[in-house]
N, C-alpha and C positions, 0 to 999 in steps of 0.2 A: 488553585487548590493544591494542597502537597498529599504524596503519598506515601509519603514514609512510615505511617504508623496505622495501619492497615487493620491490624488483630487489636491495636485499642480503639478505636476510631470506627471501626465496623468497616466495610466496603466501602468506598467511594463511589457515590453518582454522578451522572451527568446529564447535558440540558435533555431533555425529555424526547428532542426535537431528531437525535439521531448521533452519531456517530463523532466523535472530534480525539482533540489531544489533551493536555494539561490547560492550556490555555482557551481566554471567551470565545475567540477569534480562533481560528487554529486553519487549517492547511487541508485540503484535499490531501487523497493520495500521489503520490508521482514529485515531478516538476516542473521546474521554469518554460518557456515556451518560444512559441512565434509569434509574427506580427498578422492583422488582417487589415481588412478595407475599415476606415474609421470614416464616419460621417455626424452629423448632429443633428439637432433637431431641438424640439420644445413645447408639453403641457400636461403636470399628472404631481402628487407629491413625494413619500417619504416611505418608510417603512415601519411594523405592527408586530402581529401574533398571529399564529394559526397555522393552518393546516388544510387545505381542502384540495383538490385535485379531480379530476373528471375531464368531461370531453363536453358537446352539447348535443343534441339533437335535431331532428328537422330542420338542418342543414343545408346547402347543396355541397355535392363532397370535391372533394381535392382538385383543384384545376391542372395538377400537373400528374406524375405519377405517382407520389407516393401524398401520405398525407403529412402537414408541417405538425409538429409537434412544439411543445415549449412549456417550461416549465418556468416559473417565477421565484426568484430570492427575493423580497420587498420587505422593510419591517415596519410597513407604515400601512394598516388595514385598507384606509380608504383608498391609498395608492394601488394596492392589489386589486381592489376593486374596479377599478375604475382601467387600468392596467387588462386585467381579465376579460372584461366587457367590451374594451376595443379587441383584442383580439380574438374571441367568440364568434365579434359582428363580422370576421375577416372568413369568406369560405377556402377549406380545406386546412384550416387551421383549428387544432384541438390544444386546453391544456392541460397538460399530463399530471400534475402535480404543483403544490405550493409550497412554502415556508417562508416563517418572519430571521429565524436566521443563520446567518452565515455559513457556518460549519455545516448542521444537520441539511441545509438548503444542497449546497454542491456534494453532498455524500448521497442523497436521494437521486439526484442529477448522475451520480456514476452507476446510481442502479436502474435507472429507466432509458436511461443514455436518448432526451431529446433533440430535435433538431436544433435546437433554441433556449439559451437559458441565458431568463432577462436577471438581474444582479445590480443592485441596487449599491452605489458607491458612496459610504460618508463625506462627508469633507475633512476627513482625516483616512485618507482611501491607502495608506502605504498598505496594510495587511491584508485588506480586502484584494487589493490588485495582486498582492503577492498569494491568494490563496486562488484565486482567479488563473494566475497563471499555470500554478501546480493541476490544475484541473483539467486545464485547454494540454497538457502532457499527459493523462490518462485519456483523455477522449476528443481527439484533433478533429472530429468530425463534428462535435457541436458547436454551432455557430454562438458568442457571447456575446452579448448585448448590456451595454454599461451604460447606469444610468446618472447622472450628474447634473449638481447645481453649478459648476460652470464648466467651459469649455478649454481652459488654460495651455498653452502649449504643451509645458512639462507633463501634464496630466495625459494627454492626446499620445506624444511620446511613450508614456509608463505603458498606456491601455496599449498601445501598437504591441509593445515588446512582450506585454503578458499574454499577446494572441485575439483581443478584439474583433471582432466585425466591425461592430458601431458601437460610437458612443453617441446618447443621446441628452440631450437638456431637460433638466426639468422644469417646468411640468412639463408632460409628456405631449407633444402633438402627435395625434391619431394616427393624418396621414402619413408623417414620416416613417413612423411606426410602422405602419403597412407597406412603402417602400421599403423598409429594411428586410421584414417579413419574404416581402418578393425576390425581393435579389436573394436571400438565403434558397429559397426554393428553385430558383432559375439556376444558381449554382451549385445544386446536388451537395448544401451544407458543405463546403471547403471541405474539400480533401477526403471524401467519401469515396471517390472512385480510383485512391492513390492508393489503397491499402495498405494506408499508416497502421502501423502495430504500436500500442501503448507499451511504454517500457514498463517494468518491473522489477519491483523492489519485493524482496521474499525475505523476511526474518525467521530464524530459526529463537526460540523462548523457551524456558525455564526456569522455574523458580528454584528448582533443585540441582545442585551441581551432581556430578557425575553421571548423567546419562548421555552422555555421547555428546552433546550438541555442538562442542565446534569440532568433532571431527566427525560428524555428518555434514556440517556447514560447509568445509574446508572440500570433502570429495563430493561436494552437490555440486559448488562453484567449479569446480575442476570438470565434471563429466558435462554440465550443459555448453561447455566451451568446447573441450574434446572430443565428445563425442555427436554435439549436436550443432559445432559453429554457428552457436549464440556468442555476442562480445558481451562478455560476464567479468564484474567485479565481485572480490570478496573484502565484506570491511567489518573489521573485530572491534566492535564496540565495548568485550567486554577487559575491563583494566584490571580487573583482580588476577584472573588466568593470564591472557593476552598471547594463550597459545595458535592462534591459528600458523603463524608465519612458520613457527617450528614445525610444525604437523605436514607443510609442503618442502621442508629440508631449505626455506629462506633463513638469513641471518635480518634481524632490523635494524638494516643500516637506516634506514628512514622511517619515519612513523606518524602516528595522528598525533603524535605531540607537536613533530616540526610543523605536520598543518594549520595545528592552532594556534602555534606561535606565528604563524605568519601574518604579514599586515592585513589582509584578507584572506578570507576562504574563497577561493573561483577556480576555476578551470587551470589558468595556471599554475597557482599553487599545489592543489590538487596533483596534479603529474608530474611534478618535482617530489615528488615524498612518496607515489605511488612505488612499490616490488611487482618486479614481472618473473611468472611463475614459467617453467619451461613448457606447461599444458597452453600458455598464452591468455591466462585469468591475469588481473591487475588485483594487486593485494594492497590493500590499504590497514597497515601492522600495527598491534601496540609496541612501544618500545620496551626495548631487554631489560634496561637497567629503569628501574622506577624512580631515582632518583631524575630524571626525566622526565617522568611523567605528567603532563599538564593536565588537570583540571577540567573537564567539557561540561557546557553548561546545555541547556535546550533549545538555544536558538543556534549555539555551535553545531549542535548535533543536524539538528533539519537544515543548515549550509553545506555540511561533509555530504548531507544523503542525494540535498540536489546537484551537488558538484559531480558525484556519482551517477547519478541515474541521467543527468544532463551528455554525461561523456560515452554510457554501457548501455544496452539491450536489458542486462538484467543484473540486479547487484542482490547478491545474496549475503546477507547481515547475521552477525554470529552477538549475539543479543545481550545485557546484561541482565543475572540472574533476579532481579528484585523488579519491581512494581514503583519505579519513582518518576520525575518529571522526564529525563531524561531516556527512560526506555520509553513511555509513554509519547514522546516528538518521536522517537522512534516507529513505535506501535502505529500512532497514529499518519506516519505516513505511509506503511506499506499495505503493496496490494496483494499477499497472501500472508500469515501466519501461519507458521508452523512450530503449536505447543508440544514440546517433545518430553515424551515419558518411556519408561522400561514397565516390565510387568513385574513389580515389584510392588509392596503396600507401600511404603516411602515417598515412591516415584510417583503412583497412582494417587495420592492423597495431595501431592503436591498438581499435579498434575486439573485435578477436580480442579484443587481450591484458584489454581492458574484462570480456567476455564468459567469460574464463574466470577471474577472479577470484570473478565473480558465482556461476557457478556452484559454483568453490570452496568460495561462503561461503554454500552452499542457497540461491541467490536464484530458481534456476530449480527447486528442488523443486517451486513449486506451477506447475502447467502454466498457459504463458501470461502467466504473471505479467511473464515478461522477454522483451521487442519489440525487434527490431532494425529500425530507420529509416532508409531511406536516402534525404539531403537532394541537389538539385542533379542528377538524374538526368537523364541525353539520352538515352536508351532507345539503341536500336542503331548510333547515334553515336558514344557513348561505345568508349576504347581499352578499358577494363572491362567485361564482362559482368555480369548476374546472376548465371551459371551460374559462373564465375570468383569474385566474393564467396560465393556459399553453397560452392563448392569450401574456399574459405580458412577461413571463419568455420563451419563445418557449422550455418548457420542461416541458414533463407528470410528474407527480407524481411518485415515484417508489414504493412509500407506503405513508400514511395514519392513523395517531392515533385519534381516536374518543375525542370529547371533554365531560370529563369524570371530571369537576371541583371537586365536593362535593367530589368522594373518592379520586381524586389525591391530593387533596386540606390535606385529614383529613389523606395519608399517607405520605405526607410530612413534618408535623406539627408532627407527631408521630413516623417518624424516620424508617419508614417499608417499605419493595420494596411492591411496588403495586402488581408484579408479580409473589409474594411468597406468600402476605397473602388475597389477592383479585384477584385470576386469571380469575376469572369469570367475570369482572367486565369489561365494555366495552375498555377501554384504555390498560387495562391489556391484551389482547385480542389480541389487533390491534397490540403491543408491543411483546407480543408473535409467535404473527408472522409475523412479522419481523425480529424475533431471528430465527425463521426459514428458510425462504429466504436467509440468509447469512449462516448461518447453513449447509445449504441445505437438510434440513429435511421437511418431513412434517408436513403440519398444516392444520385446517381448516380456511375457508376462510373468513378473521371478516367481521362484517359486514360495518364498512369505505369500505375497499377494493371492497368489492363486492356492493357497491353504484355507487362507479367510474367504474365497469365493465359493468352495465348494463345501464350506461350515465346518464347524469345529468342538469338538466334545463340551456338554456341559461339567464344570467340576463344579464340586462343595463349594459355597459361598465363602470367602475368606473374608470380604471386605462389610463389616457393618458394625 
């Protein structure tokens, strides 16, 4: 489905079943992964439709300390069926939820994070293992279970590298099933007691140019490296502007152009084009000269992001201003959103209409996932209220940057992150923490934030 034509075409929908990108198939949040213990097995079929999830009752509970959890991808009803009812009959095993597919399956599975989520692989499994793996990179502690008609080397291989426990044969045998089952629970679900941290991919969006967003981008990526020694990428998706690199006083000698010219997109490539900022962010630039500039398509884009999130802690994404395939592999791969608006009718109108697309297209299924920012704020100054935006938009604030013109104005003319050489400075402030919040470090609490904490004048309605 394309997006381009939004206001003739009405909003675009999606599968009903939960959350995804432009495409049927599409990607978890995150990326690429690790290998586990791969074993087989055989007796169960296929995949269906639906939706059901629960636990059981009159049970005996959990043989060990916690209870097993799992959740099923299947799109083959009687599969699930039959699938659920062996593991029911298994004590201390519950399961948490269903779906017949793909996408909306592991976007459920990032929200209830089981110990177990079985995933049913076509025999055309390159997307499915690729969206498998993007998943085992937001949640290293669920154990994956693949389910397949045969047991092929190459395949055995792909499943190791996307992060597997097991893969099994179908149809399903029981008992194997229940050995897999076991081993997850005798081993505290892989890597539970590592205190793996899921990386993070943060885009900053808007439909409207000129409210700040890549140079909030620009000193978000900069303070969660400096001030909170997170290893943070910044990559400027958008080509119309292509100002990030300026805005840190980089020149682009490199760019996502030469990345996409390259024979591939990987890790290599990747850090041969990457700018290194002096805060120690990795800048992934548009190029100066446009005549340069290459083309990125949807599958380029979700390659640059797992090349990134494969190499960084955290990569914070400076977004293109529209609603097309290409922001949407974007959208739909990250794990925070940050719609950013001013308090402006322009800003706020765009701001809505941003906000209900999103939602349109499940982006706010998973709670939290979608932040609304408001840049350039004067607190009870301003002709706009808080109470007037969340009026408009039926959504608080998540954060708040002070309207801070004169130094933002004189570090962007001079090519310095605000939040390296003015942290003191109110905007720098509010910016810092909010590199905090996603961080999840501490900060003090600016003084925007703590305006909207303690309430804020109602004004005259502007917006109706």
């Amino acid at each position: 489905m394309r997006f381009d034509d939004i206001e003739r075409n009405g909003l675009p929908s999606r599968n009903q079943n939960g959350d995804g990108g432009g495409q049927e198939n599409g990607r978890a949040n995150g990326n690429g992964s690790h290998g586990g213990n791969v074993n087989h097995g055989g007796n169960s079929n296929h995949g269906g439709n639906g939706h059901h999830g629960g636990g059981h009752a009159g049970r005996p509970g959990p043989t060990g300390p916690e209870l097993v959890t799992a959740l099923l991808i299947l799109d083959d009803e009687s599969n699930r069926r039959s699938t659920r009812a062996a593991l029911q009959g298994m004590a201390g095993v519950e399961v948490v939820g269903e779906r017949s597919e793909l996408r909306s399956g592991l976007l459920l599975a990032l929200q209830r994070r089981p110990r177990i989520v079985i995933l049913d692989l076509p025999d055309a499994y390159d997307e499915a293992l690729t969206a498998a793996g993007n998943f085992k990179m937001d949640a290293p502690d669920t154990a994956l279970f693949l389910l397949s008609n045969s047991l092929d080397p190459q395949l055995l291989l792909r499943a190791i590298r996307a992060g597997a426990q097991e893969v099994l044969k179908k149809p399903l045998d029981r008992a194997l099933l229940q050995e897999a089952v076991e081993r997850v629970s005798r081993s505290g679900a892989a890597r539970s007691a590592s205190g793996t941290r899921a990386r993070s991919i943060v885009t900053l969006f808007s439909t409207k140019g000129g409210v700040g967003t890549t140079t909030v981008a620009a000193n978000l990526a900069v303070s969660i490296k400096a001030h909170f020694g997170v290893d943070t990428a910044l990559a400027d998706f958008d080509a119309q502007t292509g100002g990030a690199a300026h805005l840190l006083g980089l020149k682009a000698e490199r760019s996502m152009s030469d990345l996409l010219r390259a024979p591939r997109i990987d890790s290599a490539s990747l850090h041969m084009n990457l700018l290194r900022h002096s805060s120690g962010i990795s800048v992934l630039a548009q190029p100066d000269d446009l005549n340069t500039l290459e083309p990125i398509n949807p599958a380029q884009a979700g390659a640059v992001l797992d090349a990134l999130a494969g190499a960084h802690d955290v990569v914070v994404v400076d977004a293109p201003h529209v609603f097309d395939e290409v922001s949407l592999e974007i959208l739909d791969r990250s794990t925070t959103i940050l719609v950013m608006a001013e308090l402006s009718i322009p800003a706020i109108r765009a701001a809505r209409r941003a906000m209900e697309v999103l939602e349109r297209l499940h982006f706010t299924d998973v709670p939290d996932r979608v932040r609304l920012v408001v840049n350039r704020y004067t607190g009870t100054r301003g002709f706009i209220s808080i109470d007037q935006l969340v009026e408009a938009i039926q959504v608080r604030p998540y954060h708040c940057v002070a309207n801070d013109y004169r130094r933002v104005f004189a570090s962007v003319n001079a090519g310095r992150a605000l939040c390296l050489e003015d942290p003191e400075s109110p905007a720098a402030k509010d910016i810092i923490a909010l590199g905090a919040k996603l961080a999840g470090k501490e900060a003090p609490v600016p003084q925007a934030e703590d305006t909207i904490r303690r309430g804020l004048f109602f004004g005259k309605k502007v917006l109706r």
